[in-house]
ZAMARGU-4260 file (C-alpha; in steps of 0.2 Angstrom, whole numbers, plus 5000, padded with zeros to 4 digits):
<rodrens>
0) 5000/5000/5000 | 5005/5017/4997 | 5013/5028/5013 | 4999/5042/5020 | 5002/5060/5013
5) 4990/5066/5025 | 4998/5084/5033 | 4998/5084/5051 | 4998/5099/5062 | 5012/5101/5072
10) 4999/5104/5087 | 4996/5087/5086 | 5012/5078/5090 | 5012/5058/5093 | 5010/5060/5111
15) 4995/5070/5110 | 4987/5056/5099 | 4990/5044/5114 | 4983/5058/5125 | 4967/5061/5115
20) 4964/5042/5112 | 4966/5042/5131 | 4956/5056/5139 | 4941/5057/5126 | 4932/5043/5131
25) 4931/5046/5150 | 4930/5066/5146 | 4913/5063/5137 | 4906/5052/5154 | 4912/5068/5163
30) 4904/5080/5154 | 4887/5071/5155 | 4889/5069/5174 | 4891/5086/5177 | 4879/5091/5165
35) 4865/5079/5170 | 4869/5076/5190 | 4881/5090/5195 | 4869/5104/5194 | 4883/5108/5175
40) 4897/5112/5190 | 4914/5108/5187 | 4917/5114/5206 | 4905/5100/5209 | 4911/5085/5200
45) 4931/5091/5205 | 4928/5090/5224 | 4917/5073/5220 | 4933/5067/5212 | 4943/5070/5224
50) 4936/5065/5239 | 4932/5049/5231 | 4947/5047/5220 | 4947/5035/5206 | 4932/5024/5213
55) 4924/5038/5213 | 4926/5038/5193 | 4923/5023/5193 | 4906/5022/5201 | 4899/5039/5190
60) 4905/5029/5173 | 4885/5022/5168 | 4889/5002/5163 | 4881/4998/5145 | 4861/4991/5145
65) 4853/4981/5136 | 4839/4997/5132 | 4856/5007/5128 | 4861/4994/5118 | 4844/4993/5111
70) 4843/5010/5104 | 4859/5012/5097 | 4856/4997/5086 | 4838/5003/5080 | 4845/5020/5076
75) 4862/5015/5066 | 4851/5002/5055 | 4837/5013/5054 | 4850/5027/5046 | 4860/5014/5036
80) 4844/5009/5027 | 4838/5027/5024 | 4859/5030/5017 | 4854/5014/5007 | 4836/5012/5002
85) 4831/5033/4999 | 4831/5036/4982 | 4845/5051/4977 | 4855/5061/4963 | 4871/5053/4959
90) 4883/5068/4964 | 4903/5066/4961 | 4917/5071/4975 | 4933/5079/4972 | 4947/5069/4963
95) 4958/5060/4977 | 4976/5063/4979 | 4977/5045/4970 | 4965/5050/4953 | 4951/5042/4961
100) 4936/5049/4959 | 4921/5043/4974 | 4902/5046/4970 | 4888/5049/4983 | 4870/5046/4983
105) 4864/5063/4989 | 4849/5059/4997 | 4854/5067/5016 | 4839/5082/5016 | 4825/5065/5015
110) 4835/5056/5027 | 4835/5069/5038 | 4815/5073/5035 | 4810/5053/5038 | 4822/5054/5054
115) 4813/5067/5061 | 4796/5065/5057 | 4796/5047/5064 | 4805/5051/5080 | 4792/5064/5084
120) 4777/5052/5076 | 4785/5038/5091 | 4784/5051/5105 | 4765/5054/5099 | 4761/5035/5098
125) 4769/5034/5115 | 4760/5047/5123 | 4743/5042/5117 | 4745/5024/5112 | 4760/5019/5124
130) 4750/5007/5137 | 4746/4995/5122 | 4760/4992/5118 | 4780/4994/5127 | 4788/4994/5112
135) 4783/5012/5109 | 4789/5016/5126 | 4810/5014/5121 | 4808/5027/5109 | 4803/5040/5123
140) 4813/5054/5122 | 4813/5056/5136 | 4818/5038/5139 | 4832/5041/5128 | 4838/5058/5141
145) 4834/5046/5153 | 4847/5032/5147 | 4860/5045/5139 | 4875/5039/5151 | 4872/5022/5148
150) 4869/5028/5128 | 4885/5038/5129 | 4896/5023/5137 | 4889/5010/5124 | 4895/5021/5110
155) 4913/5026/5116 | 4917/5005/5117 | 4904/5001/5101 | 4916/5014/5092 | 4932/5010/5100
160) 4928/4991/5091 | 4922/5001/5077 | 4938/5009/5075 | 4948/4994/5076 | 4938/4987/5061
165) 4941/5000/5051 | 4959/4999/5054 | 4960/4979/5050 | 4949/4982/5033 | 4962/4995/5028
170) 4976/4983/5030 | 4968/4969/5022 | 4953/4975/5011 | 4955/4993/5007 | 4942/4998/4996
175) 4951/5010/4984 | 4969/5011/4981 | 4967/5029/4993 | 4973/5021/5006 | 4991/5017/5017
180) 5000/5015/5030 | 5013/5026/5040 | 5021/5011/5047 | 5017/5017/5064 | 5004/5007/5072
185) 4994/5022/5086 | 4995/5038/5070 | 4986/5023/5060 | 4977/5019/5072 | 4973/5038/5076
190) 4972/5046/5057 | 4964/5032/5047 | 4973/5021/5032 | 4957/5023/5020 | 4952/5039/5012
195) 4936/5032/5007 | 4931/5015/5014 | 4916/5007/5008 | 4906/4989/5013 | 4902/4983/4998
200) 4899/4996/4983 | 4887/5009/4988 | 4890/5010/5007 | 4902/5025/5012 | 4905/5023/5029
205) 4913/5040/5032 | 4895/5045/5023 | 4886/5035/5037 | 4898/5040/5051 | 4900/5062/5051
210) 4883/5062/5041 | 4869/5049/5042 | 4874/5046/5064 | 4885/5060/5070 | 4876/5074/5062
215) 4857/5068/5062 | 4860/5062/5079 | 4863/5081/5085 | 4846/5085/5078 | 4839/5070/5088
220) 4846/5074/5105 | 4842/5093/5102 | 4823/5089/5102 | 4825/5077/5113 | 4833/5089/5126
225) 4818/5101/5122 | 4806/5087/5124 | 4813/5080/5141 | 4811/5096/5148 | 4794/5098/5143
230) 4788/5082/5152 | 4796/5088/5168 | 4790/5106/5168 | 4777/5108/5158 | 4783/5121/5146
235) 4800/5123/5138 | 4808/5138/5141 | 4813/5150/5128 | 4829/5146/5130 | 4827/5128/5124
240) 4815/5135/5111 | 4832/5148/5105 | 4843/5133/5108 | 4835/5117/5102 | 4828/5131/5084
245) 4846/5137/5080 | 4853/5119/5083 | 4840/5112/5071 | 4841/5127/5057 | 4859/5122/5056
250) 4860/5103/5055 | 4844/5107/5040 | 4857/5118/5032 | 4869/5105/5034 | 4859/5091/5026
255) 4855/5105/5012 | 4873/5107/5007 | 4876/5089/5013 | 4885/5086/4994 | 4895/5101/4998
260) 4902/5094/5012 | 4909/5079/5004 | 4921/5092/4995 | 4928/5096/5012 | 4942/5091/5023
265) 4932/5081/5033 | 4926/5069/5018 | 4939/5070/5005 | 4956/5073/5015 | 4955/5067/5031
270) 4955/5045/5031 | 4944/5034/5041 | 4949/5034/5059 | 4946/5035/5076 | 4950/5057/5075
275) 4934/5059/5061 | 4925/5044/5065 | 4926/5041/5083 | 4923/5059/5084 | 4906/5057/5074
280) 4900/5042/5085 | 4904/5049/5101 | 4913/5068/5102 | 4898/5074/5091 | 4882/5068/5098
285) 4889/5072/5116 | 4900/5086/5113 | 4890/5094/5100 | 4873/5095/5111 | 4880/5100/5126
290) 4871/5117/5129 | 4855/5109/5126 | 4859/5095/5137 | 4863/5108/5151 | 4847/5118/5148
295) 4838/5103/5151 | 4838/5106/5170 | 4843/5126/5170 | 4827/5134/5160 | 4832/5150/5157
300) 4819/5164/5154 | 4826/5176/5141 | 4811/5186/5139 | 4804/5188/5121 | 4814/5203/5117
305) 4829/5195/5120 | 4827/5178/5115 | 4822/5184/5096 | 4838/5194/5097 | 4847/5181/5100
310) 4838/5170/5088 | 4839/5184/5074 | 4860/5184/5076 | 4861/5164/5076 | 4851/5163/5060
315) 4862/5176/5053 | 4876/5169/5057 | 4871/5151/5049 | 4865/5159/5035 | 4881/5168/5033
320) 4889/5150/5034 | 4878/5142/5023 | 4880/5159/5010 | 4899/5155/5010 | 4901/5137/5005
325) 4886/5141/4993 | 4896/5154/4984 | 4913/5143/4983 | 4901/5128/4975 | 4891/5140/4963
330) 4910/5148/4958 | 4915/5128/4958 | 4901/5120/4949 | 4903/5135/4934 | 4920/5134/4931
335) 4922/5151/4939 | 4910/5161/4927 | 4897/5163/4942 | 4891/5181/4949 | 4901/5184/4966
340) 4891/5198/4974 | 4884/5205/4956 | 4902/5203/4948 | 4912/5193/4939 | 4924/5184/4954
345) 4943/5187/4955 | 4953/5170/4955 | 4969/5161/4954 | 4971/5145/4938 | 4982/5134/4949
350) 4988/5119/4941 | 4995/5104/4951 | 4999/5084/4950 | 4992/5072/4958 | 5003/5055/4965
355) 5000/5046/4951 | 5007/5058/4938 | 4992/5067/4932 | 4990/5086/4929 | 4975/5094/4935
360) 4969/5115/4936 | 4959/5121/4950 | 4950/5140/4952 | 4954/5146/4968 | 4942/5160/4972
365) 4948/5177/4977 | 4932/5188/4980 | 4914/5189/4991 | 4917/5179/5007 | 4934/5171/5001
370) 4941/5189/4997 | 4939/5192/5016 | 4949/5179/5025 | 4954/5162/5018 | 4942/5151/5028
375) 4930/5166/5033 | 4915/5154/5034 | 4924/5147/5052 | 4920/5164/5057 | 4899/5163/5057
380) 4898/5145/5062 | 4908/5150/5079 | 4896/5163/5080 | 4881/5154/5077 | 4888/5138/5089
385) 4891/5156/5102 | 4872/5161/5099 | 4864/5143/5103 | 4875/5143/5120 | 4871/5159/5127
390) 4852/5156/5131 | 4860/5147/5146 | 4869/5162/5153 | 4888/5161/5160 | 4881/5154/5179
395) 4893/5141/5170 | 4907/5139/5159 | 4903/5119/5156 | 4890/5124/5142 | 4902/5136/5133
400) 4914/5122/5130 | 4909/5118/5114 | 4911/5134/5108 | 4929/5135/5114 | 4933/5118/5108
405) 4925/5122/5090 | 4936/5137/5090 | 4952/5130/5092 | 4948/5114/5081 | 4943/5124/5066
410) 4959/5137/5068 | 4967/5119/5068 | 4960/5113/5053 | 4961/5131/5046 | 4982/5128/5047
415) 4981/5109/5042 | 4972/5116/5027 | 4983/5129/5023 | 4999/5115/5026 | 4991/5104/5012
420) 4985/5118/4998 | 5002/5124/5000 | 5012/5107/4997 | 4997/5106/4983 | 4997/5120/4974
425) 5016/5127/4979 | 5018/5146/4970 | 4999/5146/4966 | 4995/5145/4984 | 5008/5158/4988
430) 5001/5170/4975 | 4983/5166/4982 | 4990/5170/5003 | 4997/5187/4996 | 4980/5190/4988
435) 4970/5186/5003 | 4981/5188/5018 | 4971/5183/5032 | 4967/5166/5037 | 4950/5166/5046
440) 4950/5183/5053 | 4949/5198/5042 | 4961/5211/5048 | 4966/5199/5061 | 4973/5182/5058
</rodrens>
């Protein structure tokens, strides 16, 4: 097999792989317990910790159940056969560093319609029909809240063996010649050996991990969070309303572009492994919904005024997200002849080769949104994950960690980007820095 040419960041060094692949997993149950049992403290959970040292840890970890079990299993099937059996338009990816060339079934926005209308359609069956019959009962939302340590456990192990599969199948039956080894056994482990791994022909894994469970499971959790709290008080406070709205505006526009994002670094740079999906399984339906998770038990009341500003702002902000990566796929998809802002865009013809020998062009867009920064659209999506938060106030700084950790993955990814145009497109990518200077931040960075 040929040797990975993914481009690392220097931030992330060998040891912190073994530190991530260490302290991810039982962060995740610590997050959840503070969130769900320790009132969101972090006060709280560090003086339980140590007064009861690691028995302590030990006894807040949920152990996996059968239920947990249970709805994990409907879930991932009931999405593989939505990824599977929806019908869809053929769309094309990028060309792979190898020639390669993957195509997608872009059927993500039905998916994500069928999801949700038949998670919402099980909570009504249960609350009108749910003494004929206990099979309605598991798919409770508020079951779900109810079961979401011993959901969360069940997923950092199922994934952890998921991971290992994935590393095995790249070794012995990778499915397209993007794939390789480094010849160290953890960044394998860690980055992935398949750019593109697939069961059979027309299952994309990487499509089923960030997309079709990472990313729908955000929007199921959000209205579950909003649903739990109405069966406790009553009423859901505007702050979940804010919240659970701005959350689910954004995962629609995500299955929107959802083709989009199979040009991004996610999908057609980063390989198979337990940093993308790992992160998909576990990091994103915890991580992710954290503020809602939070809000839960702390109903906040904004007051109408303030709860439709905040509103206003996170839908700009995601519409300003959303404009961005439209405006790069409109310049893309018309060979750069599209209007940017009423006028003709300003671009760079870059040429480069690819490993096997090929010559390819490439427009690289210098106007509108990517004449302000070079990945201005990280700008809006911090916003917009800031504006969801804030409905829980600052009592604590638990539900702001997403925000922070968004922050400093996509100025991350924003360098690792950066790293790989420049071995790519060498002088062309030089021409394009001196063009547009800044890297996320206009006038700033």
């Amino acid at each position: 097999m040929a040797e990975t040419k993914t481009v690392h960041s220097p931030l992330v060094t060998y040891f912190s792989m073994l530190s991530l692949l260490t302290l991810c997993p039982p962060f995740v149950i610590l997050l959840w317990y503070t969130m769900v049992h320790a009132d969101g403290s972090v006060c709280q959970t560090w003086d339980y910790l140590k007064q009861h040292g690691l028995q302590g840890f030990i006894n807040i970890w949920p152990r996996p159940t059968a239920i947990a079990w249970k709805i994990i299993a409907c879930y991932a099937a009931f999405e593989a056969a939505l990824q599977l059996l929806l019908p869809g338009k053929e769309v094309e990816g990028p060309i792979s560093p190898e020639g390669n060339r993957p195509v997608y079934k872009a059927n993500g926005v039905a998916a994500y319609v069928v999801t949700l209308v038949t998670y919402l359609s099980l909570w009504w069956l249960w609350n009108v029909r749910h003494a004929a019959s206990d099979w309605f009962g598991i798919f409770n939302p508020s079951i779900v809240y109810d079961n979401l340590g011993e959901i969360f456990s069940a997923l950092i192990f199922g994934s952890l063996v998921f991971c290992v599969f994935l590393y095995i199948k790249g070794h012995l039956a990778p499915s397209s010649t993007d794939s390789g080894s480094s010849g160290n056994m953890i960044i394998d482990f860690y980055w992935g050996l398949e750019l593109y791994p697939r069961i059979g022909k027309n299952f994309d894994i990487k499509v089923f991990t960030n997309c079709r469970f990472g990313m729908m499971s955000w929007a199921v959790l959000a209205l579950t969070y909003c649903i739990k709290q109405y069966e406790q008080n009553g009423k859901v406070a505007d702050s979940m309303l804010v919240n659970t709205i701005l959350m689910l505006v954004y995962v629609t526009k995500f299955f929107w572009w959802e083709a989009g994002y199979w040009n991004t670094m996610d999908i057609a740079h980063d390989r198979a492994g337990f940093y993308i999906c790992w992160g998909c399984l576990v990091w994103v339906p915890s991580v992710y919904t954290s503020p809602g998770m939070y809000l839960v038990n702390h109903p906040v009341n904004l007051g109408l005024q303030l709860a439709l500003y905040i509103l206003a702002a996170g839908i700009l902000s995601i519409y300003v997200n959303y404009d961005c990566d439209r405006q790069r796929q409109e310049f893309r998809r018309t060979d750069g002849k599209s209007f940017v802002w009423g006028r003709l865009p300003s671009k760079i013809v870059a040429s480069y080769t690819t490993t096997s020998g090929q010559k390819k062009i490439s427009l690289l867009l210098t106007s509108g949104w990517w004449g302000l920064s070079r990945h201005f659209h990280y700008v809006p999506e911090i916003l917009a994950a800031f504006f969801w938060t804030v409905p829980a106030l600052f009592n604590h700084f638990l539900p702001y960690f997403y925000v922070i950790f968004l922050t400093i993955l996509l100025f991350d990814r924003a360098k690792r980007d950066d790293d790989r145009c420049r071995s790519k497109y060498g002088k062309y990518w030089k021409l394009y820095c001196e063009k547009v200077r800044y890297r996320i931040v206009p006038g700033i960075y």
